[in-house]
C-alpha positions as CSV (number, residue, x, y, z in Angstrom):
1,X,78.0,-60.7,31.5
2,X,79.5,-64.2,32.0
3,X,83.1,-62.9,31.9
4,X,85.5,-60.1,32.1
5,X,85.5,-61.1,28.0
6,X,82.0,-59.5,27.4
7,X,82.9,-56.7,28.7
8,X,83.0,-54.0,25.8
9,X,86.4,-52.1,27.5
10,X,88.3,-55.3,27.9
11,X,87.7,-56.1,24.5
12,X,89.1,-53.0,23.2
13,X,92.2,-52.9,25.8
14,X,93.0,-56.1,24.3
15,X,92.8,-55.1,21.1
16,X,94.5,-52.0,21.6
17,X,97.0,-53.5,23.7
18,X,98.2,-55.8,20.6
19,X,98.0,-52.7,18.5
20,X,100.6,-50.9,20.4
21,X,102.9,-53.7,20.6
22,X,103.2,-54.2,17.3
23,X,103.7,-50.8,16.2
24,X,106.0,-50.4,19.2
25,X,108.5,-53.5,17.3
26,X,109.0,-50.8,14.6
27,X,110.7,-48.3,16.6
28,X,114.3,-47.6,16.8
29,X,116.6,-50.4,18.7
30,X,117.4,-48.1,21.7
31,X,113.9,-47.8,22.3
32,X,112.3,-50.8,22.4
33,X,113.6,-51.1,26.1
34,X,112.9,-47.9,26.6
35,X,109.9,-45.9,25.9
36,X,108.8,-49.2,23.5
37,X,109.0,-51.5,27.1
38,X,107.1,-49.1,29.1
39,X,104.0,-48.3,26.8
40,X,103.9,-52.1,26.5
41,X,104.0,-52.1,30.0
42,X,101.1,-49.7,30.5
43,X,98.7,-50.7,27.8
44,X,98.7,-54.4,29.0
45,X,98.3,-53.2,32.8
46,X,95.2,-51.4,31.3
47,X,93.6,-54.6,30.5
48,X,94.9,-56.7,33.5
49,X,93.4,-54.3,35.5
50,X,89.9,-54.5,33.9
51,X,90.2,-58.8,34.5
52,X,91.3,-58.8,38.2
53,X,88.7,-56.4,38.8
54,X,85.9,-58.2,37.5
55,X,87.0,-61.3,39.4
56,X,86.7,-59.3,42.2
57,X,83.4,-57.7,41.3
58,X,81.4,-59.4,43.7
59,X,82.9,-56.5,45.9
60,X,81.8,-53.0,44.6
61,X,84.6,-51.0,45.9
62,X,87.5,-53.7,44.7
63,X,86.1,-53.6,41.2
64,X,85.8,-49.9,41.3
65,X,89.4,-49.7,42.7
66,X,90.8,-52.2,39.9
67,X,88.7,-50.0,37.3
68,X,90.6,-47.3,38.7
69,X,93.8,-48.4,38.0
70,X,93.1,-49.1,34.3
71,X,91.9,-45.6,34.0
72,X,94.9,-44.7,35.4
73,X,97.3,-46.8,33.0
74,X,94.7,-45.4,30.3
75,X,95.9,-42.1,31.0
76,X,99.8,-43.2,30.8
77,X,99.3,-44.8,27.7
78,X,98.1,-41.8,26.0
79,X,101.0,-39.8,27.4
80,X,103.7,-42.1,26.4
81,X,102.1,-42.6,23.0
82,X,101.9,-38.9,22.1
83,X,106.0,-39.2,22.9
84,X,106.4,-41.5,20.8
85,X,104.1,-40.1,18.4
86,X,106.0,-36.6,18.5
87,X,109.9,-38.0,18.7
88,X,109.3,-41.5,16.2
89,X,106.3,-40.5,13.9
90,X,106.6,-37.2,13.0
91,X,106.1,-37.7,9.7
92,X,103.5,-40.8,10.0
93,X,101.5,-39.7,12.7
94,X,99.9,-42.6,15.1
95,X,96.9,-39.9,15.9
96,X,94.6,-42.5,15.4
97,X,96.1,-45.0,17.8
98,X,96.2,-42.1,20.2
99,X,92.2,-40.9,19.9
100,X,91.7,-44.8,20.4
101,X,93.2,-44.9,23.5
102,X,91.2,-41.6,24.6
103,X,88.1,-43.5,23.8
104,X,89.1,-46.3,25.9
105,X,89.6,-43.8,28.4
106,X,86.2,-42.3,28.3
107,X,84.8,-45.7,27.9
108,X,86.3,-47.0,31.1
109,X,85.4,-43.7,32.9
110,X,81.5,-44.2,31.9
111,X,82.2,-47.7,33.2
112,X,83.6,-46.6,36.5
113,X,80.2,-44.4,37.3
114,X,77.8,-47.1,36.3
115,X,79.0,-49.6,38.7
116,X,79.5,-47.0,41.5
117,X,75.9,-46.1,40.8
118,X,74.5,-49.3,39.9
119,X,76.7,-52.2,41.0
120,X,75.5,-54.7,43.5
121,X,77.9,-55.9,45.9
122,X,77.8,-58.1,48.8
123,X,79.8,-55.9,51.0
C-alpha cells in the first residue's frame, strides 16, 4: 500500500460517496438541505475519515481511531438512506445503494480488526 488510494474501502467510499450525491440531486427541493445535505454530509465524512487515518497510520491507535469514525459515519449513512429510501423511493427502492453501504460497513469493520491485530506502529 503506497496510499490511502489502494486501499480497497476508500475506493468504494469514494465511489459510493459520488453515488449518493447524485441520487440525493433528484430528491424533492425541501430536501436537498435537509436530509439530501446531511447524507452527503455523512457518506463523504466516511471516506475522509479512511484518508486522515492512513496519514496517520504510522500510529496504530490514530488509524484505528480514524477507522472508527468512518465506521461510525458508515453506520449513519445507512440510517439516513433507508429514510430516504422509505419517505422518497417507495416506489423505486434504492435497496441496492443501501446493501452497498452495509458492505462497506462490514468491509471497514474487517479492516478495523486487522490492523488492531496486525498493524505495526511506532508508538
Amino acid at each position: 500500500m503506497s496510499s490511502y488510494r489502494d486501499l480497497e474501502i476508500y475506493q468504494l467510499s469514494y465511489n459510493l460517496a459520488k453515488e449518493v450525491y447524485y441520487m440525493t440531486m433528484k430528491l424533492p427541493k425541501h430536501e436537498l438541505y435537509e436530509q439530501g445535505s446531511q447524507v452527503r454530509r455523512s457518506t463523504q465524512s466516511i471516506k475522509d475519515n479512511i484518508t486522515e487515518g492512513y496519514g496517520r497510520r504510522r500510529y496504530k491507535a490514530e488509524f484505528v481511531r480514524f477507522l472508527v469514525f468512518a465506521h461510525s459515519s458508515c453506520d449513519e449513512a445507512t440510517s439516513q438512506l433507508n429514510m430516504i429510501n422509505d419517505i422518497h423511493f417507495v416506489s423505486n427502492p434504492i435497496n441496492e445503494l443501501i446493501e452497498s453501504y452495509e458492505v462497506l460497513g462490514s468491509k471497514i469493520y474487517r479492516f478495523i480488526k486487522y490492523v488492531e491485530d496486525n498493524w505495526k506502529s511506532e508508538k
